[in-house]
Backbone as JSON Lines, residues from 0, in Angstrom:
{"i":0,"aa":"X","n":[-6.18,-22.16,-25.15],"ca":[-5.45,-21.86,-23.93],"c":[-6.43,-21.27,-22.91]}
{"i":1,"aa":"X","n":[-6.51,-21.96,-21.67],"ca":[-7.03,-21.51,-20.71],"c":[-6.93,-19.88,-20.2]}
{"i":2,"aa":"X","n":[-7.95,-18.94,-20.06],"ca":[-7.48,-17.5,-19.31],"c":[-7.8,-17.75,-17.54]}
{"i":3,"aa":"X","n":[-6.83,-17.45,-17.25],"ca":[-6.57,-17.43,-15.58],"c":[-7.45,-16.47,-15.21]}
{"i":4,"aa":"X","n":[-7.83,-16.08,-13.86],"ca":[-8.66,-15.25,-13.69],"c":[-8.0,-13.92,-13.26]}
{"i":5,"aa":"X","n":[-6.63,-13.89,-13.24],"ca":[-6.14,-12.63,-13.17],"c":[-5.69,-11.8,-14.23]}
{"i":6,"aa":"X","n":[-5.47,-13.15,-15.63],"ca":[-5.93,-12.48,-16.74],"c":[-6.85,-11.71,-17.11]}
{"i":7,"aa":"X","n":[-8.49,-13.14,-16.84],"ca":[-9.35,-11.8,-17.2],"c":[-9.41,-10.63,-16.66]}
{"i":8,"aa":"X","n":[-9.47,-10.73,-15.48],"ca":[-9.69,-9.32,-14.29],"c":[-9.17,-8.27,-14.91]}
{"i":9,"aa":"X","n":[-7.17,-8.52,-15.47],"ca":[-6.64,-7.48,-15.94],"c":[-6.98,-6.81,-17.28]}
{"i":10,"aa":"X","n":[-7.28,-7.95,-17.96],"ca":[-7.85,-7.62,-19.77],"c":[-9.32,-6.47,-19.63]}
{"i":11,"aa":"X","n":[-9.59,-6.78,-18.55],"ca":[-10.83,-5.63,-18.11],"c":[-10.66,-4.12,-18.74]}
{"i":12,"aa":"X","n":[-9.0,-3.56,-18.51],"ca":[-9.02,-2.98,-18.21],"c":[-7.58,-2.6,-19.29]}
{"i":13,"aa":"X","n":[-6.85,-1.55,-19.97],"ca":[-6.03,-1.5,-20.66],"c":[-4.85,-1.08,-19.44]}
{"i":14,"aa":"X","n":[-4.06,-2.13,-19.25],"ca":[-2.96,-1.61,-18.32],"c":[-1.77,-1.06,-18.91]}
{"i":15,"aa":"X","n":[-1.91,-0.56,-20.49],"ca":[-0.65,-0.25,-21.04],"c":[-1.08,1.7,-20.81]}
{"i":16,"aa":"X","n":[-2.31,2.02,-20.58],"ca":[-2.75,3.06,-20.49],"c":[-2.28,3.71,-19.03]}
{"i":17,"aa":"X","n":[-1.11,4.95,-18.75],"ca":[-1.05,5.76,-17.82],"c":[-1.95,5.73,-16.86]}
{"i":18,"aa":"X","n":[-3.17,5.92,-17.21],"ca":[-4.54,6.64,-16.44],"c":[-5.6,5.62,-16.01]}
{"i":19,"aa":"X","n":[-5.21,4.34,-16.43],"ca":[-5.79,2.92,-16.27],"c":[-6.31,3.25,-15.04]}
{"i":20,"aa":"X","n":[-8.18,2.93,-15.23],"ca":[-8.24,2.62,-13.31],"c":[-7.64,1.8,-12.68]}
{"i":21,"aa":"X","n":[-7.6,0.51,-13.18],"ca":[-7.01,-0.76,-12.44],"c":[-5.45,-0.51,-11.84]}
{"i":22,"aa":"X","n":[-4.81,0.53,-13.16],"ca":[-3.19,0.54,-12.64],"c":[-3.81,1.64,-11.37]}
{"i":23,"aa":"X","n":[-4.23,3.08,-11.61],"ca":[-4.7,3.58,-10.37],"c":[-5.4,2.99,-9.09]}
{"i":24,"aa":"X","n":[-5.53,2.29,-8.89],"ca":[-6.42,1.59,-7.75],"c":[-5.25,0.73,-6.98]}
{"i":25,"aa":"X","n":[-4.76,-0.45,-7.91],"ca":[-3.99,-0.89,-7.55],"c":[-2.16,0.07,-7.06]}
{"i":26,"aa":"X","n":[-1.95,1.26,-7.65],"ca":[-1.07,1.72,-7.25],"c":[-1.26,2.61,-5.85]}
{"i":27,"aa":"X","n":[-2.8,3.24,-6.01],"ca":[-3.04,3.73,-4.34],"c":[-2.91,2.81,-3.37]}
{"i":28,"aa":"X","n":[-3.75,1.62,-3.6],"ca":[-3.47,-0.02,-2.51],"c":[-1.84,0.2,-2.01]}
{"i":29,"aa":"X","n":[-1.11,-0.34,-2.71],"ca":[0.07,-0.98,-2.93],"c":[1.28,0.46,-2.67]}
{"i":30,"aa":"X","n":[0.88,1.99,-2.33],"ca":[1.9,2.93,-2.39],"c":[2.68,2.7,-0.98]}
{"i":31,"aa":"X","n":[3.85,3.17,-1.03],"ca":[4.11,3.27,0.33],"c":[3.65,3.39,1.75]}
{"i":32,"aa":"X","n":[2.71,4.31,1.49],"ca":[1.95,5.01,2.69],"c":[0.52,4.41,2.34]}
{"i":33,"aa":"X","n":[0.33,3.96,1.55],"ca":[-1.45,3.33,1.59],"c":[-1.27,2.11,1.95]}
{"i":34,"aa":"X","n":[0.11,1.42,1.52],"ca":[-0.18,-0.11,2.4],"c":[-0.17,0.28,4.05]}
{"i":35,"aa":"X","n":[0.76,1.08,4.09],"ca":[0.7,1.42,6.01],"c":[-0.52,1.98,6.32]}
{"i":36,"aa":"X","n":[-0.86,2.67,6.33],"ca":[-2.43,3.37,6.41],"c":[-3.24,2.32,6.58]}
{"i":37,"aa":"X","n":[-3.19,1.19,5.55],"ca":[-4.51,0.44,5.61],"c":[-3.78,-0.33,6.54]}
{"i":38,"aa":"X","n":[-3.09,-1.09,6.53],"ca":[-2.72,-2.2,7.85],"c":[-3.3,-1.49,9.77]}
{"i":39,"aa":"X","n":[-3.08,-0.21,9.32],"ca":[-3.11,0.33,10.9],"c":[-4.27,0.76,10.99]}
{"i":40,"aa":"X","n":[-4.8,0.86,10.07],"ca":[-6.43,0.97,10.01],"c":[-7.62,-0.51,10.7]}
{"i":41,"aa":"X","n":[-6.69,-1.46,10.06],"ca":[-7.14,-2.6,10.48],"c":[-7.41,-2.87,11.53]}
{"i":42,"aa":"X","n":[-6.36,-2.28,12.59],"ca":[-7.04,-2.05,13.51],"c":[-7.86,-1.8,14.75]}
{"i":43,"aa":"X","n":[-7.91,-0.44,14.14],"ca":[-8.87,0.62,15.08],"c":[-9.16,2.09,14.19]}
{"i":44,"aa":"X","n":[-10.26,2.57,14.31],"ca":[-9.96,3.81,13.88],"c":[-8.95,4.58,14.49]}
{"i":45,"aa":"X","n":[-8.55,5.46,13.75],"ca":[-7.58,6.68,14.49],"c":[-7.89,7.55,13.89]}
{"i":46,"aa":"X","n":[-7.35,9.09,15.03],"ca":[-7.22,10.63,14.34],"c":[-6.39,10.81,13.37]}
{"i":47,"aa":"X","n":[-6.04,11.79,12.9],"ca":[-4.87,11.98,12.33],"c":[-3.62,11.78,12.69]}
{"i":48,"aa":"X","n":[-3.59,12.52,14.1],"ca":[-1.99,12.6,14.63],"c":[-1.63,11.11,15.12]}
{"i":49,"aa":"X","n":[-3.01,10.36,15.58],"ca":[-2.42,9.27,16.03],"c":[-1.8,8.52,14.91]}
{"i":50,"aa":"X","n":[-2.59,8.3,14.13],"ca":[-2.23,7.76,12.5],"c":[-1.06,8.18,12.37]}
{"i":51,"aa":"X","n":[-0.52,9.39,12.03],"ca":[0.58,9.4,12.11],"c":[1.72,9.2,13.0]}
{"i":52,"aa":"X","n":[1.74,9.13,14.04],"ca":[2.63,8.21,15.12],"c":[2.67,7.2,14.77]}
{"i":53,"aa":"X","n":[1.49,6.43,14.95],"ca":[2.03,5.03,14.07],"c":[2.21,4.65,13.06]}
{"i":54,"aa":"X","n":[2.33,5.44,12.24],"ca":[2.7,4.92,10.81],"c":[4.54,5.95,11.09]}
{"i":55,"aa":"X","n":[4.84,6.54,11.29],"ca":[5.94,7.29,11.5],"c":[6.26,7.3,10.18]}
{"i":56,"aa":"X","n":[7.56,8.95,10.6],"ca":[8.17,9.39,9.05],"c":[7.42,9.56,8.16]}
{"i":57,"aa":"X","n":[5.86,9.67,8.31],"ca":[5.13,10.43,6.99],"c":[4.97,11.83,7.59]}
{"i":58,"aa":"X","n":[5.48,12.72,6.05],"ca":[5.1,13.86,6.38],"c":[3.23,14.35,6.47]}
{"i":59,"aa":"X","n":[3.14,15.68,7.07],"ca":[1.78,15.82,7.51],"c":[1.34,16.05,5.86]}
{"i":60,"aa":"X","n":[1.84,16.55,4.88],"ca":[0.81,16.91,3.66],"c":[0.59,15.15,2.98]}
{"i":61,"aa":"X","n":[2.08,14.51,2.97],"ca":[1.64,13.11,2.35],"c":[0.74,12.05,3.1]}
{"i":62,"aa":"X","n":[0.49,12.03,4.32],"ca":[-0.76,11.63,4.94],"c":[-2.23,12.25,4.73]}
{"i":63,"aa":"X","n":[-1.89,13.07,4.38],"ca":[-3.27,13.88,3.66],"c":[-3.85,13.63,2.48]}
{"i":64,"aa":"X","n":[-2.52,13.47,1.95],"ca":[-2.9,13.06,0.5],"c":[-3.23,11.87,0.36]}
{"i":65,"aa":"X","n":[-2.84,11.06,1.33],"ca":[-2.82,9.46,1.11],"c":[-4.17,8.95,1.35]}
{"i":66,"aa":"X","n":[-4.41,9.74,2.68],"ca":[-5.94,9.62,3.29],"c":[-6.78,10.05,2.21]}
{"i":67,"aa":"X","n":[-6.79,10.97,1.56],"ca":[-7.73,11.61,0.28],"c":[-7.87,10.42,-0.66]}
{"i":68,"aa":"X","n":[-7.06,10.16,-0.79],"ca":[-7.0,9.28,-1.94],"c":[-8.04,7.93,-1.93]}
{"i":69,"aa":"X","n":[-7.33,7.62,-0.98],"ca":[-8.1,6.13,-0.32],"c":[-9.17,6.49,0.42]}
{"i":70,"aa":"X","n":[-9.96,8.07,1.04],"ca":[-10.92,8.28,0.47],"c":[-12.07,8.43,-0.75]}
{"i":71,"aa":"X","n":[-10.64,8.55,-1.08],"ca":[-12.28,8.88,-3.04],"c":[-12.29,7.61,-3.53]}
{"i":72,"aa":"X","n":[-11.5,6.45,-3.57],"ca":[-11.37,5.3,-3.78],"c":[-12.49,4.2,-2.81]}
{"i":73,"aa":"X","n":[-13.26,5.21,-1.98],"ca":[-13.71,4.33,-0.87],"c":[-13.23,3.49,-0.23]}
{"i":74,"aa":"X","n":[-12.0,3.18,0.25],"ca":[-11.58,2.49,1.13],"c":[-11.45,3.17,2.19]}
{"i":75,"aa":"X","n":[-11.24,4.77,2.59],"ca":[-11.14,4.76,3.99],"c":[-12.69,5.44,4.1]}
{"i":76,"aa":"X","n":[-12.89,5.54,5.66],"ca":[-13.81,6.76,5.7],"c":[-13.65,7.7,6.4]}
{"i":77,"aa":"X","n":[-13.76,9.06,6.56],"ca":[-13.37,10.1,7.37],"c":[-14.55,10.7,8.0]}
{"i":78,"aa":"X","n":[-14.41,10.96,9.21],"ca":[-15.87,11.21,9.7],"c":[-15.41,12.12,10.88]}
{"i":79,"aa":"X","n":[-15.97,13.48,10.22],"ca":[-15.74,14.81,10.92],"c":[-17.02,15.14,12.18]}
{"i":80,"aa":"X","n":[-16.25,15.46,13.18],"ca":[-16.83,15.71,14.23],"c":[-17.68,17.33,14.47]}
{"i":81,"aa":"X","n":[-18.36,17.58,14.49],"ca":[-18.51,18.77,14.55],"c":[-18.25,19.6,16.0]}
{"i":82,"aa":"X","n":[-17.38,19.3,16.18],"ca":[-16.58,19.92,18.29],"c":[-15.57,20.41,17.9]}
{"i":83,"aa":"X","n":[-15.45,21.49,19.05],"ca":[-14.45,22.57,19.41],"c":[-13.36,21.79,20.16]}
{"i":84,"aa":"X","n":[-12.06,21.56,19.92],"ca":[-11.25,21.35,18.38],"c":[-11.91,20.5,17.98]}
{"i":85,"aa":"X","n":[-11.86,20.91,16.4],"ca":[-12.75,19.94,15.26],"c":[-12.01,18.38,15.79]}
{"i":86,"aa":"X","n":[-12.48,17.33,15.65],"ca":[-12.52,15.91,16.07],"c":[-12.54,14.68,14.19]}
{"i":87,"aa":"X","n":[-11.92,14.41,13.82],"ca":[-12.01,13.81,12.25],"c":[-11.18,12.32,12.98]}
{"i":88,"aa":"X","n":[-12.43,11.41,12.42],"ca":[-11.67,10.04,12.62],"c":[-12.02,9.51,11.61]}
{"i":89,"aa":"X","n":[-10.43,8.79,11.02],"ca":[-10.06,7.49,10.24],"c":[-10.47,6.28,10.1]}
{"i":90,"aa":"X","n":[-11.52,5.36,9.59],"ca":[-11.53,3.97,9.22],"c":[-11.65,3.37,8.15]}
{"i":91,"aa":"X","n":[-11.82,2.09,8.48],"ca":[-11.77,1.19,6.85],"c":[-13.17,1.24,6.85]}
{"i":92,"aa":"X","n":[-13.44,1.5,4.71],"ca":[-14.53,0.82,4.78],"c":[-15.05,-0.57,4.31]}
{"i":93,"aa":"X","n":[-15.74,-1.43,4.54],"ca":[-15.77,-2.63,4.12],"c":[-14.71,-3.25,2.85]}
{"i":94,"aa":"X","n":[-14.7,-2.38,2.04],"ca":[-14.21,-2.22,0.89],"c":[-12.22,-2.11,1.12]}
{"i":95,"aa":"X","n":[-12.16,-1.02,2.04],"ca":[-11.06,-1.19,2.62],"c":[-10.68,-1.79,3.84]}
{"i":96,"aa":"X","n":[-11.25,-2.73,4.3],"ca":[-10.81,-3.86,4.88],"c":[-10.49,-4.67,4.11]}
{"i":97,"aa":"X","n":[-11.23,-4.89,3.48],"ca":[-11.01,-6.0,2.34],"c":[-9.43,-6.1,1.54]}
{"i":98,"aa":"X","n":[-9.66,-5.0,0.88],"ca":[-7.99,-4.8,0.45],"c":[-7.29,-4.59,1.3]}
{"i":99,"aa":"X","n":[-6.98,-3.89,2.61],"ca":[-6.07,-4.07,3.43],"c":[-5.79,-5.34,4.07]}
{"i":100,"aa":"X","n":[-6.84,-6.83,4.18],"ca":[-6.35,-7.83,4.26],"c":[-5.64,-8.38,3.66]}
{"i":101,"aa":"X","n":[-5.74,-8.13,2.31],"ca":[-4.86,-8.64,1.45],"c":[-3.35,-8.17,1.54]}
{"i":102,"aa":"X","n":[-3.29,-6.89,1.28],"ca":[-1.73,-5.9,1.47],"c":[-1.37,-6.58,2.78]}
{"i":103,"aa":"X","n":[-1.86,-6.54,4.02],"ca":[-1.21,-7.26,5.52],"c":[-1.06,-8.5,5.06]}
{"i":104,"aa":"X","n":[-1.78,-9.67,4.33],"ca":[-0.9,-10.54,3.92],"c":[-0.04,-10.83,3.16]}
{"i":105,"aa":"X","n":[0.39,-9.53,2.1],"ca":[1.57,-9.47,1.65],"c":[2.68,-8.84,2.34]}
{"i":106,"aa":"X","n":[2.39,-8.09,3.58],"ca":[3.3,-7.57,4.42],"c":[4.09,-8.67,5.34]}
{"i":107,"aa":"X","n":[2.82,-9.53,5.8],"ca":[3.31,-11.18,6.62],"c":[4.52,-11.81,5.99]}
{"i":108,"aa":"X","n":[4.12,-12.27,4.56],"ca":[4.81,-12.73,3.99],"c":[6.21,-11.94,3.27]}
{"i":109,"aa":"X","n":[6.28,-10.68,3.18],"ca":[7.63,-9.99,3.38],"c":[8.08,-10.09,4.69]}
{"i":110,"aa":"X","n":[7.66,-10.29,5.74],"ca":[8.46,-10.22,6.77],"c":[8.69,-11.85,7.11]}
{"i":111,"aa":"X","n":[8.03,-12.84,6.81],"ca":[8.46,-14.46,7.09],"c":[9.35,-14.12,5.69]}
{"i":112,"aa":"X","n":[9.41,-14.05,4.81],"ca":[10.8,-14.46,3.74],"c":[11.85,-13.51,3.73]}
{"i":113,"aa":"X","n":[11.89,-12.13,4.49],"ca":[12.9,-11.28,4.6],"c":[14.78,-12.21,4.51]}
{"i":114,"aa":"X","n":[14.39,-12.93,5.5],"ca":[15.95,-13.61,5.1],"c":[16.6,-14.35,3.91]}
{"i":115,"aa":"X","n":[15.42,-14.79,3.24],"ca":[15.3,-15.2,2.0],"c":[15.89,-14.09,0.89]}
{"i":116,"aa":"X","n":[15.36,-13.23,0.69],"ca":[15.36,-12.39,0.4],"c":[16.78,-11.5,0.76]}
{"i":117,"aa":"X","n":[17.13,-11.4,1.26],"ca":[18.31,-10.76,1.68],"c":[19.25,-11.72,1.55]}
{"i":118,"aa":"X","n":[19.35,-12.72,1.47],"ca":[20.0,-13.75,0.84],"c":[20.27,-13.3,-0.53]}
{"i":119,"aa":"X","n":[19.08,-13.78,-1.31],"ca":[19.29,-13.6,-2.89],"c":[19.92,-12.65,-2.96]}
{"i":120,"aa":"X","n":[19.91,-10.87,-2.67],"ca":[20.27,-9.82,-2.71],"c":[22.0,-9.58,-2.71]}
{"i":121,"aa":"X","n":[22.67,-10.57,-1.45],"ca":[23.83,-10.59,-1.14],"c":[24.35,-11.39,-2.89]}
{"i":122,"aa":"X","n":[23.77,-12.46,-2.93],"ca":[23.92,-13.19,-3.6],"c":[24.24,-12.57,-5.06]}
{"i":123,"aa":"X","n":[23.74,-11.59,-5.29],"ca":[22.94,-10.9,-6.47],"c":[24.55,-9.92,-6.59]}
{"i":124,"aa":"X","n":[24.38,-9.42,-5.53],"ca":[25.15,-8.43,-5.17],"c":[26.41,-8.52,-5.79]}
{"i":125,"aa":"X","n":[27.16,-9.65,-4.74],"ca":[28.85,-10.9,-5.13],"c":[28.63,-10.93,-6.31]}
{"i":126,"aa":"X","n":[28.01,-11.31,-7.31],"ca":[27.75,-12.06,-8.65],"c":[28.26,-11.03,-9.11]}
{"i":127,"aa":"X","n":[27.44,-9.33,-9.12],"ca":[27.42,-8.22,-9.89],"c":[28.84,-7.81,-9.76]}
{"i":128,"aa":"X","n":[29.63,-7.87,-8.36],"ca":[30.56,-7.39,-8.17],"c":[31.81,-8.15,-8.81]}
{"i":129,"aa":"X","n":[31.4,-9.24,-8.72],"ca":[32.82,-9.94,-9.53],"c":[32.42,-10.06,-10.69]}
{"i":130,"aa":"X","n":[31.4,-9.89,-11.34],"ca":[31.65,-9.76,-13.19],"c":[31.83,-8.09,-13.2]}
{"i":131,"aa":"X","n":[31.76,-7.39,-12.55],"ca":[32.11,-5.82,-12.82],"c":[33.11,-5.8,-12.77]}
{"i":132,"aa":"X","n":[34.11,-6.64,-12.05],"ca":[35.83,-6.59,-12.55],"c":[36.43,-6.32,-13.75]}
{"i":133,"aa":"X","n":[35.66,-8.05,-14.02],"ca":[36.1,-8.39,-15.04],"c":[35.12,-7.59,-16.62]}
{"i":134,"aa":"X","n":[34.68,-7.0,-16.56],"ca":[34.21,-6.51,-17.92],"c":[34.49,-5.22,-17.94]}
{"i":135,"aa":"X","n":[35.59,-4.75,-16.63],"ca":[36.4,-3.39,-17.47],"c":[37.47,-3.69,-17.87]}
């Protein structure tokens, strides 16, 4: 039997393990606030506050954390100003461009199949609701 290459990639790595880098890496990519982060990173750098305007509804400690993260991961970079008010700007680094192209093209494609999708859901929905009748 042929191994796919997302087999091997994953066999790299024990994904039944909590602490897995691969599950860690891939779960910072892919969190709520790290797919937004990196898309808006894409781009331009930003400060903090701007970052947060456009990403909206993140609180100020979970943007911190998010940014940290995808700092130590090397995808973002933070680059502190040394001026009165301190000055810290946000970008991708090569590394996180890279993966944030990818996440924005899974964002594209949630937003071209959204109706699709909300389809099945309704669909899903009716089904659940009329066998829940009947199996009390």
């Amino acid at each position: 039997m042929a191994v796919s290459a997302v087999d091997s990639v994953v066999s790299k790595y024990d994904t039944g393990e909590a602490m897995c880098p691969y599950r860690l890496v891939l779960e910072h990519v892919t969190s709520r606030w790290g797919v937004l982060v990196l898309i808006e990173l894409l781009d331009r750098p930003y400060r903090f506050s701007e970052l947060r305007r456009a990403i909206g509804r993140v609180s100020e400690k979970m943007l911190t954390q998010t940014l940290q993260t995808l700092e130590r991961d090397g995808l973002v970079h933070r680059d502190a100003k040394p001026v009165i008010p301190p000055r810290v700007d946000y970008s991708l680094t090569d590394l996180g461009r890279e993966a944030a192209e990818q996440v924005r093209g899974l964002a594209v494609w949630t937003q071209k199949r959204l109706d699709v999708v909300q389809e099945a859901r309704e669909r899903y929905d009716a089904s659940k609701a009329g066998a829940g009748s009947s199996e009390e």
